[in-house]
MIKOL-927549 format. One record per residue (C-alpha): residue number from 1; residue in one letter; x, y, z. Coordinates in steps of 0.25 Angstrom, whole numbers, plus 2048, in hexadecimal, padded with zeros to 3 digits. Example, Ala and Ser with C-alpha at 12.3 -4.5 7.8 and 13.67 -1.06 7.14 Angstrom:
<torros>
torro i:1, aa:A, c1:831, c2:7EE, c3:81F;
torro i:2, aa:S, c1:837, c2:7FC, c3:81D;
</torros>
This chain:
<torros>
torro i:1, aa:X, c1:2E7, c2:BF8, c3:CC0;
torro i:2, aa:X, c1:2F0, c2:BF4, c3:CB3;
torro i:3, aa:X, c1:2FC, c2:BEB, c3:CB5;
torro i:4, aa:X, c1:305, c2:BF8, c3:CB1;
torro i:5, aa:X, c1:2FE, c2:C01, c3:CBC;
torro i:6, aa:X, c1:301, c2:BF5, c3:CC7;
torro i:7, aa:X, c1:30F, c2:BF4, c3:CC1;
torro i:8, aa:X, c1:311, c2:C05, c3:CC2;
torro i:9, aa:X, c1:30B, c2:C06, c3:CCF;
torro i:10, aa:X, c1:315, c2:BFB, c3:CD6;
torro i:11, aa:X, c1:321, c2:BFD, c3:CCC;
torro i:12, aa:X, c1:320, c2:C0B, c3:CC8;
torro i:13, aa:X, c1:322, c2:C0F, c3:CB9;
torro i:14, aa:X, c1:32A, c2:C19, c3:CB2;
torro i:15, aa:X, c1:326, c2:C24, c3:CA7;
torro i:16, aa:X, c1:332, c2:C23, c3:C9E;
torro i:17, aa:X, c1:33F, c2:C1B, c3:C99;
torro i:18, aa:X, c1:348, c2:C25, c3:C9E;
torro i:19, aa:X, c1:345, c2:C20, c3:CAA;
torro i:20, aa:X, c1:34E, c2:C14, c3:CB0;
torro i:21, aa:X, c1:34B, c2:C09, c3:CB8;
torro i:22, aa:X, c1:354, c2:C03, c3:CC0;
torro i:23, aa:X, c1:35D, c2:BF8, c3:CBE;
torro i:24, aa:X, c1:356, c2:BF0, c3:CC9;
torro i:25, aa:X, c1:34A, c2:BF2, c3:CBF;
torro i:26, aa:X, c1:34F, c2:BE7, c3:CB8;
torro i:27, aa:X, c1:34F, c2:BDD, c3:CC2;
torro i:28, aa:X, c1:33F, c2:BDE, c3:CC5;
torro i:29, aa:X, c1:33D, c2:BDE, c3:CB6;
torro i:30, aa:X, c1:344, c2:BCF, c3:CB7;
torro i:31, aa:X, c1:33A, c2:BCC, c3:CC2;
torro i:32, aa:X, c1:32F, c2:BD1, c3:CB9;
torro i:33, aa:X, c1:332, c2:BCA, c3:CAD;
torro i:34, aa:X, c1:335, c2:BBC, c3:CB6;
torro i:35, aa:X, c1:327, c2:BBE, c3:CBD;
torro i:36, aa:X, c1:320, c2:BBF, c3:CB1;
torro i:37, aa:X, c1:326, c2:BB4, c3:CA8;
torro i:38, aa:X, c1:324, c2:BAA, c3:CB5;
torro i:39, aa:X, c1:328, c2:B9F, c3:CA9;
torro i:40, aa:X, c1:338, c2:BA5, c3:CA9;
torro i:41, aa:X, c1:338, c2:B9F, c3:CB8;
torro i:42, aa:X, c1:32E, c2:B93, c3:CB8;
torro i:43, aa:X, c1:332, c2:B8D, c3:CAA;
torro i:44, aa:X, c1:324, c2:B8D, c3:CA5;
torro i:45, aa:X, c1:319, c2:B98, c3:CA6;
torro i:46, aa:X, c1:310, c2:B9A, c3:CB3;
torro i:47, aa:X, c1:304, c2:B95, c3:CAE;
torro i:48, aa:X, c1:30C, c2:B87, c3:CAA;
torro i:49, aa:X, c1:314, c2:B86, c3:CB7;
torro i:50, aa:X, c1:306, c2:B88, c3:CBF;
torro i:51, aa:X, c1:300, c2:B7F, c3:CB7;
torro i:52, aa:X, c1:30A, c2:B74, c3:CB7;
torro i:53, aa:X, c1:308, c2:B76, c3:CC7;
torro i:54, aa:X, c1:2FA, c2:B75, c3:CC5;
torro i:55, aa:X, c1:2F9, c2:B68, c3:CBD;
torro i:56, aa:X, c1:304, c2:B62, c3:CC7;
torro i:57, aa:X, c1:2FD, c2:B65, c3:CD3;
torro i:58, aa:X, c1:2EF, c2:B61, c3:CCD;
torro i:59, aa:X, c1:2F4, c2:B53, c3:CC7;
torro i:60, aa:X, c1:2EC, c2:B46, c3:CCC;
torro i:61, aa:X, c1:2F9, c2:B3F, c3:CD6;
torro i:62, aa:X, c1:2F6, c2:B4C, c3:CDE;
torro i:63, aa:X, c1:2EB, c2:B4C, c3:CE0;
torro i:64, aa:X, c1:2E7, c2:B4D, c3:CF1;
torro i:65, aa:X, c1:2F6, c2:B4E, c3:CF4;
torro i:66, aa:X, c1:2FB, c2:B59, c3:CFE;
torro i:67, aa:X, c1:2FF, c2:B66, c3:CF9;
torro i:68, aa:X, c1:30D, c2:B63, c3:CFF;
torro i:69, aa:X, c1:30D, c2:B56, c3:CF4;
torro i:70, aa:X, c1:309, c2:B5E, c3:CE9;
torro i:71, aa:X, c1:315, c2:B68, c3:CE9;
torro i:72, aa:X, c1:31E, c2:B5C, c3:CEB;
torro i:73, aa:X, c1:31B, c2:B56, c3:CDF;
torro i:74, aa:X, c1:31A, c2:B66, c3:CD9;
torro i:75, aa:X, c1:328, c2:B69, c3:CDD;
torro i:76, aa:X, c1:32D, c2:B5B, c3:CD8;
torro i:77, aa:X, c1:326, c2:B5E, c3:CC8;
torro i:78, aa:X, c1:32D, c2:B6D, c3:CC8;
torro i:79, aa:X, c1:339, c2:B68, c3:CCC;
torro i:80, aa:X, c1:339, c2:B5D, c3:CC1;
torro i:81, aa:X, c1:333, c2:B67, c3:CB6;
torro i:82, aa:X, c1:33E, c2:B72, c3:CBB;
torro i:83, aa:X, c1:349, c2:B66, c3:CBC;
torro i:84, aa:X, c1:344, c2:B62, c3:CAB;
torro i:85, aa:X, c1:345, c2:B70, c3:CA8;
torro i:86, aa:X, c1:353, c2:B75, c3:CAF;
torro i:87, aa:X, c1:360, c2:B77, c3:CA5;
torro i:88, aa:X, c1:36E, c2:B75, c3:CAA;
torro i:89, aa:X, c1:374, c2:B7B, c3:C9F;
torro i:90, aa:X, c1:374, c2:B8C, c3:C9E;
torro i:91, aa:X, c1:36F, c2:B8C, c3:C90;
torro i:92, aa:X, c1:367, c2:B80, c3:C90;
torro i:93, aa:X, c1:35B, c2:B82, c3:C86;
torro i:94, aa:X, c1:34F, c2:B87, c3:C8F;
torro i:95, aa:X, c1:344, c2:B7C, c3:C94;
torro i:96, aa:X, c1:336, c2:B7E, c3:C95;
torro i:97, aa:X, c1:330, c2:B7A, c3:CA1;
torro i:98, aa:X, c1:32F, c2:B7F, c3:CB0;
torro i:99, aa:X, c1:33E, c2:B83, c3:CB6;
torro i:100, aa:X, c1:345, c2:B84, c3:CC1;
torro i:101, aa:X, c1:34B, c2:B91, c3:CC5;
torro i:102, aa:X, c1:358, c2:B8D, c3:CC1;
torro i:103, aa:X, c1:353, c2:B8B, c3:CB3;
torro i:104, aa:X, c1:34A, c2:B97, c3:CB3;
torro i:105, aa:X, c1:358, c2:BA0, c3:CB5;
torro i:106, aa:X, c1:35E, c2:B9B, c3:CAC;
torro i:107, aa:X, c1:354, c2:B9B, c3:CA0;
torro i:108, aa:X, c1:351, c2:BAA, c3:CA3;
torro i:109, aa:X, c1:362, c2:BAD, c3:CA4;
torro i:110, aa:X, c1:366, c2:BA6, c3:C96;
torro i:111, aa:X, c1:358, c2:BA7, c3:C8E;
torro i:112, aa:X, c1:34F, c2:BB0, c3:C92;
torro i:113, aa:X, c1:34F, c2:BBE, c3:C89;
torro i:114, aa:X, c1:345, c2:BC4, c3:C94;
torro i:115, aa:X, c1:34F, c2:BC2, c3:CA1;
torro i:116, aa:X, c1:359, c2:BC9, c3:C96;
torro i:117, aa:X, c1:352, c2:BD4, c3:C95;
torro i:118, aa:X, c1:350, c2:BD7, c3:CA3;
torro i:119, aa:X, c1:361, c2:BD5, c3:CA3;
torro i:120, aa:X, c1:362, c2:BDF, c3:C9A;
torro i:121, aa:X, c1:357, c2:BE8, c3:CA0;
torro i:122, aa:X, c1:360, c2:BE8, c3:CAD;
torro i:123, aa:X, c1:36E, c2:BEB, c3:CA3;
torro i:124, aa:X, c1:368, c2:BF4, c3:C9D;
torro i:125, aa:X, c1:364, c2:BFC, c3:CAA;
torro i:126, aa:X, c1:372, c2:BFB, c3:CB0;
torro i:127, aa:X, c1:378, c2:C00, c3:CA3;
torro i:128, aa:X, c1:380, c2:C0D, c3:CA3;
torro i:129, aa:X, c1:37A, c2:C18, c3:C99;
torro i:130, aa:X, c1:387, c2:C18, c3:C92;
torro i:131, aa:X, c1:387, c2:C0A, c3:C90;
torro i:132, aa:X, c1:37A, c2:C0A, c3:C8A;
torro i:133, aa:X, c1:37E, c2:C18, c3:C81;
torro i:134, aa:X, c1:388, c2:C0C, c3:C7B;
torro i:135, aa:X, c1:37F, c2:C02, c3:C7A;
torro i:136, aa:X, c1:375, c2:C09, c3:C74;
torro i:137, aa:X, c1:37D, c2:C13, c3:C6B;
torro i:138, aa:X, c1:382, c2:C06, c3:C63;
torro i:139, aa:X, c1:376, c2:C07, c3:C5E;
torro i:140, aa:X, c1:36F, c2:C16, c3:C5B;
torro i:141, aa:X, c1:375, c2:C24, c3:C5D;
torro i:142, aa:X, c1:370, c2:C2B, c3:C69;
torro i:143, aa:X, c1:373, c2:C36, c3:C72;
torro i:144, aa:X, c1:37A, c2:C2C, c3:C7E;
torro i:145, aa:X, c1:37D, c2:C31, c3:C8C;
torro i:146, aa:X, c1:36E, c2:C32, c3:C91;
torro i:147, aa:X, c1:369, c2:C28, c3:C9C;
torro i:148, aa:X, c1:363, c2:C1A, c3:C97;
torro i:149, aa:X, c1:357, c2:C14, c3:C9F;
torro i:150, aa:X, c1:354, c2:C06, c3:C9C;
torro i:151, aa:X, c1:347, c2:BFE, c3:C9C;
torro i:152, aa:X, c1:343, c2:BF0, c3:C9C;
torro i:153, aa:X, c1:336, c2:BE9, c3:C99;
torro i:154, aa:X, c1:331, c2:BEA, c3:CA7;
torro i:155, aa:X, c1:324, c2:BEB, c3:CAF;
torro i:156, aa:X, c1:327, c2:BFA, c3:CB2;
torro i:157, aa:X, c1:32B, c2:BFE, c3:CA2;
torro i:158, aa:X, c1:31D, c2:BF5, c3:C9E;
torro i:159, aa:X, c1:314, c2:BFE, c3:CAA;
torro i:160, aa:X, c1:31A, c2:C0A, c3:CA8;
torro i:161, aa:X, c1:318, c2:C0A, c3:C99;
torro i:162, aa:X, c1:30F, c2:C00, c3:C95;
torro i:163, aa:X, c1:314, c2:BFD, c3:C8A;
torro i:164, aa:X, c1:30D, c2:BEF, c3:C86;
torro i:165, aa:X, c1:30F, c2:BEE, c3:C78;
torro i:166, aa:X, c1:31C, c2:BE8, c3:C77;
torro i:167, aa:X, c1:327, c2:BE4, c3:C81;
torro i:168, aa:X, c1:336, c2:BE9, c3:C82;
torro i:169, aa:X, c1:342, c2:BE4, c3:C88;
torro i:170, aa:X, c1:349, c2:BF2, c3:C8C;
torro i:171, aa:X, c1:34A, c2:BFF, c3:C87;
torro i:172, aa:X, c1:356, c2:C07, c3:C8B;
torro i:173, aa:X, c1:351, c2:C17, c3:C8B;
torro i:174, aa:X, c1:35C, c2:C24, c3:C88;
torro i:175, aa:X, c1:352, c2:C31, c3:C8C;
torro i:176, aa:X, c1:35F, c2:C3B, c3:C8B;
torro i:177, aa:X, c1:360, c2:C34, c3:C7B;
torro i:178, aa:X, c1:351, c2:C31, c3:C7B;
torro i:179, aa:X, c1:354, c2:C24, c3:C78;
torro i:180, aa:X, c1:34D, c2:C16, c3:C78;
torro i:181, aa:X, c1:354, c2:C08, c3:C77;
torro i:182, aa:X, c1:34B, c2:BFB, c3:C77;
torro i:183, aa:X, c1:354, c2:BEF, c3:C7A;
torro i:184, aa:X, c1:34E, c2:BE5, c3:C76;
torro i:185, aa:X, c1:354, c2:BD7, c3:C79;
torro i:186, aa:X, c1:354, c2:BCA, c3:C72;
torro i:187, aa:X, c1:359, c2:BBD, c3:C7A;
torro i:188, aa:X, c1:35D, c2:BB8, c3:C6B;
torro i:189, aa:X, c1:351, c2:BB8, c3:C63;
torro i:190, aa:X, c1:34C, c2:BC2, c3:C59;
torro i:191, aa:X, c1:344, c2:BCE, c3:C58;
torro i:192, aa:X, c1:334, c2:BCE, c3:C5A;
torro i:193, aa:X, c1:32E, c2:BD1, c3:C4C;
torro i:194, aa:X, c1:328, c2:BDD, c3:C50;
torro i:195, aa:X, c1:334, c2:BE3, c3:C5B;
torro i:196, aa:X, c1:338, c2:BF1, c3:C53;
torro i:197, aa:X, c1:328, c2:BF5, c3:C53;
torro i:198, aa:X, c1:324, c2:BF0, c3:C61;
torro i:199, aa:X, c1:32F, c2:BF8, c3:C65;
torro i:200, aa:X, c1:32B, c2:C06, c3:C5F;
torro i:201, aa:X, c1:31D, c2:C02, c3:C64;
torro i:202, aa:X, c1:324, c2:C01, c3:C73;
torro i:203, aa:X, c1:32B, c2:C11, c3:C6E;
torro i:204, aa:X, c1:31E, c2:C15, c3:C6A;
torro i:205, aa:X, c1:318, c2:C12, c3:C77;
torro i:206, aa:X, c1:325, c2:C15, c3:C7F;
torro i:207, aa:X, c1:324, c2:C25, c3:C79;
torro i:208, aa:X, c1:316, c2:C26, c3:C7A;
torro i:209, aa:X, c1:315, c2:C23, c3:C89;
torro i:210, aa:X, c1:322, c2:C2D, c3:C8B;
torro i:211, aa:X, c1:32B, c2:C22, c3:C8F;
torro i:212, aa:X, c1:335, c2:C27, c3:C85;
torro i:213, aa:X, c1:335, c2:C35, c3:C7E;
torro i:214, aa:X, c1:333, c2:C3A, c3:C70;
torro i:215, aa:X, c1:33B, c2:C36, c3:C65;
torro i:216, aa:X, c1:344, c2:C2C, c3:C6D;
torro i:217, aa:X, c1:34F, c2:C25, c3:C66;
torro i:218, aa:X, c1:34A, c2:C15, c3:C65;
torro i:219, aa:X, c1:354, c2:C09, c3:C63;
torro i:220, aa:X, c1:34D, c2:BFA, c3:C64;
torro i:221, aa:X, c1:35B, c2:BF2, c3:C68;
torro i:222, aa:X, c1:35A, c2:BE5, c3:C66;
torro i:223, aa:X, c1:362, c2:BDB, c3:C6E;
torro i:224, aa:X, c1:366, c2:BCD, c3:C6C;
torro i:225, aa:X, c1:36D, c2:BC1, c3:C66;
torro i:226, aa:X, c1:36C, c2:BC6, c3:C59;
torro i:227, aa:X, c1:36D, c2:BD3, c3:C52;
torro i:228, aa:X, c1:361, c2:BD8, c3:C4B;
torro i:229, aa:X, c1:35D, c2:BDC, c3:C3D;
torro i:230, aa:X, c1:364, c2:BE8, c3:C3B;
torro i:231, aa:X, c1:35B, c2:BEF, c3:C2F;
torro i:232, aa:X, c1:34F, c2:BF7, c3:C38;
torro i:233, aa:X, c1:347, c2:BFA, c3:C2D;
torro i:234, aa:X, c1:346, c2:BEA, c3:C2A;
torro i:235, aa:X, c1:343, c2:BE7, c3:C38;
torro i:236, aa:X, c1:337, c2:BF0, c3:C38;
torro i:237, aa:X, c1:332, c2:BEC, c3:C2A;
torro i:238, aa:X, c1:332, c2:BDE, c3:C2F;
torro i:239, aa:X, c1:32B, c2:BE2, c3:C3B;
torro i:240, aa:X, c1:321, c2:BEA, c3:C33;
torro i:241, aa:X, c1:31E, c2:BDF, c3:C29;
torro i:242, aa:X, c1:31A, c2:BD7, c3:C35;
torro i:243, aa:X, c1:311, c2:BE1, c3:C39;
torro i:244, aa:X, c1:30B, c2:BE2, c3:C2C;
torro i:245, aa:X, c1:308, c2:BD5, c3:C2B;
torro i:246, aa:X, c1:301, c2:BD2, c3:C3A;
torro i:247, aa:X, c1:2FB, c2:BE2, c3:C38;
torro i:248, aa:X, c1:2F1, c2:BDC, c3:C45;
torro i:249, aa:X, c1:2FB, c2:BD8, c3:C4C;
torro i:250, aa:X, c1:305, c2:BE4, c3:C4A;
torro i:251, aa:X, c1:2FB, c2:BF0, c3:C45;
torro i:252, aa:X, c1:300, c2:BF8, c3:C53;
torro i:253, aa:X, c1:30F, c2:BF7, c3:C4E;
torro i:254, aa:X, c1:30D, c2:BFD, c3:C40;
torro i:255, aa:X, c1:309, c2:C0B, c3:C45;
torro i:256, aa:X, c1:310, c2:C18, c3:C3D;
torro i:257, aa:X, c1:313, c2:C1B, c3:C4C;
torro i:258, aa:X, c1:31B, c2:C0E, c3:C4D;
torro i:259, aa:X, c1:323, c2:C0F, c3:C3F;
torro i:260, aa:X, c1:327, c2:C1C, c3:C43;
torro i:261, aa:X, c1:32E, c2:C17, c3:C4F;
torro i:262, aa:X, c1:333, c2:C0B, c3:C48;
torro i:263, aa:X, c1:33B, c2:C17, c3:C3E;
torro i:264, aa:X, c1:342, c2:C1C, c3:C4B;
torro i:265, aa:X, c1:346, c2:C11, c3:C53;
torro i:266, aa:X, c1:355, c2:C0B, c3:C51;
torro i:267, aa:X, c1:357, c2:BFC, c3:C51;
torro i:268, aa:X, c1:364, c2:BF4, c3:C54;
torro i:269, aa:X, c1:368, c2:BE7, c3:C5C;
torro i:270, aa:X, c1:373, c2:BE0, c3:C63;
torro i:271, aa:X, c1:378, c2:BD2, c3:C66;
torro i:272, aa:X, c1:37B, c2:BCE, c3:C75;
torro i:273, aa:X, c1:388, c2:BCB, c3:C70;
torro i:274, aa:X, c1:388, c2:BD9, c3:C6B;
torro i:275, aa:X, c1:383, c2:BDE, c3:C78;
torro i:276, aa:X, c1:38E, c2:BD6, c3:C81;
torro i:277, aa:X, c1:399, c2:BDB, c3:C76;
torro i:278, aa:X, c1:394, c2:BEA, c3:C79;
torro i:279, aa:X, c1:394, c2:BE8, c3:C88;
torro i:280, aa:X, c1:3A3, c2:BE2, c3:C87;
torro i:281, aa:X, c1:3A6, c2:BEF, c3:C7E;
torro i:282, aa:X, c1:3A1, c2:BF8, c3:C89;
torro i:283, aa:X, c1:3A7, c2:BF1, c3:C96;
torro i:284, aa:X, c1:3B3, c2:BF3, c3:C8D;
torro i:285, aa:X, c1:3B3, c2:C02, c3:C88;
torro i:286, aa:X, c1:3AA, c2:C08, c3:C94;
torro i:287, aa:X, c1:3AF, c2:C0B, c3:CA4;
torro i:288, aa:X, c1:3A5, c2:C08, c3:CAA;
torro i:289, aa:X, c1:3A2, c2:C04, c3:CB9;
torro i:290, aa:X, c1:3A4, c2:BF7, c3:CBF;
torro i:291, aa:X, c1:392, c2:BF5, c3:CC0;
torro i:292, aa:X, c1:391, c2:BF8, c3:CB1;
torro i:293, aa:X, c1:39B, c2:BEF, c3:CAD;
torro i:294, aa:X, c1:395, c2:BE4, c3:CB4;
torro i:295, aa:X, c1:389, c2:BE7, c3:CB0;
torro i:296, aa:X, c1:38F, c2:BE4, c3:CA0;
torro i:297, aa:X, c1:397, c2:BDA, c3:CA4;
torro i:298, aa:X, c1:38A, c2:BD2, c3:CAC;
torro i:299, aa:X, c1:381, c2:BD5, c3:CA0;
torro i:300, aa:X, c1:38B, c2:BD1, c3:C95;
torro i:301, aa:X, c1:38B, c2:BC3, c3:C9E;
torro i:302, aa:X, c1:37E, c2:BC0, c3:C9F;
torro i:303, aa:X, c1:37C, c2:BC2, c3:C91;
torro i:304, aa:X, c1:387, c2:BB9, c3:C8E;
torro i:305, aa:X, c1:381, c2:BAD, c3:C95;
torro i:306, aa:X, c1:373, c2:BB0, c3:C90;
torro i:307, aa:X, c1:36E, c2:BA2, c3:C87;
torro i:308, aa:X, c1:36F, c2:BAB, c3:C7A;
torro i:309, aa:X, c1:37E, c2:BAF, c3:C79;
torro i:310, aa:X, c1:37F, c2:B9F, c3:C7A;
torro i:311, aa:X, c1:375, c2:B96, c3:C73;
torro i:312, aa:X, c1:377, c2:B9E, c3:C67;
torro i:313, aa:X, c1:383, c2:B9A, c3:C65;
</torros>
């Protein structure tokens, strides 16, 4: 039985974006994302912090002691390695090393792009359909007023559609404007050389399953510390040079199917700043309820203590 099948059979699965999922969704896609990147709790990948066990355990000064000996002197060496590793200071530049769950927290608050994204998956879930009508009609003209569905990279989006060429952060679905958002988050770096084609590869494959219907609107949103070339026609171009010049590599992105998307689909971007700044605009012009407005305000917080509204400084 395939991964996916096992995944289906115990999580269930689902046919189309315009289904939601519920917030709570969220909270099990952190789980996932912790269980399989063990190395965001223990510091160091599994394999290193078995094997470092191992070569403690095996060395020659214990050799014939008691079991109960040897996880003495165990304990003592993780507590010194997470003791070497630890910082005091929020924004500390990150160690390498194996961590103490303190440290772990911390790195994965302030630094890591991939917690983020499941922060963002739970915002975006919680998020009124008029406030993402605003958000999104900053950006492209569509029919707003339908229900949004949103959807992060999680085990039950990955099974249902097993989509395996390429990874998303979250796509926001319209069904009533036929719309498509991809959000795609950046902690404060750039771009992947290869993002705008990967993601009409991923629309591609989202229309041919009957995950989205026919001739759905397609904005690729990217989000992050700094706003992105502006020209879509250049971005492409420099994505298709790429291709041209590694055709092995990139021969599957170069399809007529693929350039035809690439015509249709809308581009733009937005700073966190930006971001914080529209919330604050909202909160401001919108009544809204005491859960949505905590829900902003709690957001707009947790972005502003992340390690990129402040190293960058």
């Amino acid at each position: 039985m395939k991964a996916t099948e096992k995944y289906r059979r115990v999580f269930g699965s689902m046919s189309h974006l315009k289904e939601s999922m519920p917030w709570t969704m969220g909270l099990s896609n952190m789980v996932e994302f912790l269980v399989w990147e063990p190395q965001r709790i223990l510091g160091v990948s599994k394999k290193q912090y078995v094997r470092q066990i191992i070569e403690w355990a095996t060395a020659p000064e214990l050799k014939d002691k008691e079991v109960e000996e040897i996880e003495s002197v165990i304990n003592k060496k993780l507590n010194h390695k997470m003791s070497e590793s630890e910082q005091l200071e929020t924004y500390s530049k990150q160690t390498m090393g194996i961590c103490s769950a303190r440290e772990a927290v911390r790195r994965v608050m302030f630094f890591s792009e991939e917690y983020l994204n499941k922060e963002l998956d739970i915002f975006l879930s919680l998020c009124s359909d008029n406030y993402l009508d605003q958000f999104y009609g900053q950006f492209m003209c569509f029919e707003q007023g339908g229900s949004w569905s949103t959807h992060g990279n999680s085990g039950i989006f990955e099974a249902s559609t097993e989509l395996k060429a390429m990874y998303m952060d979250n796509l926001a679905y319209n069904h009533q404007s036929n719309l498509l958002v991809a959000n795609e988050l950046k902690f404060n770096g750039r771009k992947n050389p290869d993002q705008l084609l990967k993601y009409c590869l991923m629309y591609e494959h989202l229309l041919e399953k009957g995950f989205i219907d026919k001739d759905a609107k397609f904005l690729l949103l990217f989000i992050g510390g700094s706003a992105l070339e502006s020209n879509k026609q250049r971005l492409v171009d420099r994505e298709l040079a790429l291709c041209h010049k590694r055709p092995k590599k990139y021969q599957y992105l170069l399809r007529q199917e693929l350039l035809d998307i690439v015509d249709c689909l809308e581009v733009a971007s937005i700073t966190w700043p930006s971001l914080i700044e529209f919330n604050n605009r909202y909160l401001a012009k919108n009544t809204l309820c005491q859960v949505e407005q905590k829900l902003l305000q709690g957001f707009n917080q947790s972005l502003q203590s992340k390690s990129f509204m402040h190293l960058s400084r």
